[in-house]
C-alpha positions in Angstrom: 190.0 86.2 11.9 188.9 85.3 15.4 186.1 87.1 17.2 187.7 89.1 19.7 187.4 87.9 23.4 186.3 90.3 26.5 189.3 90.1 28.4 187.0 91.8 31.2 184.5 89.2 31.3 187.2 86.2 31.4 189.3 87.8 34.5 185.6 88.0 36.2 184.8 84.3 35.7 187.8 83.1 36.5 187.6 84.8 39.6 184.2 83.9 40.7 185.4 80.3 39.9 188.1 80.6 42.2 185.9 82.2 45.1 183.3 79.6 44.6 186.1 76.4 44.8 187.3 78.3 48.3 183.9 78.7 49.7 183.1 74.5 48.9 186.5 74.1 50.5 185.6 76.0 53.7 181.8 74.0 53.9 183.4 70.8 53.9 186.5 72.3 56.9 184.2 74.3 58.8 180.4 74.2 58.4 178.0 72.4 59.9 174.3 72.1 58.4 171.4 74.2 60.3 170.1 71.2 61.6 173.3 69.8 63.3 173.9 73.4 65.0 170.2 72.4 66.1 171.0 69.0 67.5 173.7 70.1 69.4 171.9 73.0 70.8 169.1 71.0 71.9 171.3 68.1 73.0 173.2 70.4 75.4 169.7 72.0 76.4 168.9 68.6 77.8 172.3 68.3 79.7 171.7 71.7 81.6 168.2 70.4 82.6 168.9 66.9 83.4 171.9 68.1 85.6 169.3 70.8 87.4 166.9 68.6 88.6 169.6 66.5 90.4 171.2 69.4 92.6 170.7 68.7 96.0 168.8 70.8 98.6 170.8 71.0 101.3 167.7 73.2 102.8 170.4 75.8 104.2 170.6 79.3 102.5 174.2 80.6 102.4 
């Protein structure tokens, strides 16, 4: 006779399985690493800046 399987156990691992296969899925659609998060932060950091110091001074306050 077989030993008997935890049917329990089975539905648990199966479903873990399935959650972790979704959450890959997502990474690859939707996440982006720390670091490129980072890059783009700091790229549109610079933007802000660069366009700042070229405002003109018109010298009149309105």
């Amino acid at each position: 006779m077989a030993a008997p399987v935890n049917l329990n156990r089975f539905r648990k691992e199966k479903a873990r399985a399935e959650k972790k296969a979704r959450a890959s899925e997502n990474a690859v659609k939707f996440g982006r690493t720390k670091a490129e998060k980072t890059l783009d932060k700091a790229r549109e950091d610079k933007a802000v800046r660069h366009l700042d110091q070229h405002k003109r001074d018109d010298g009149a306050d309105t």
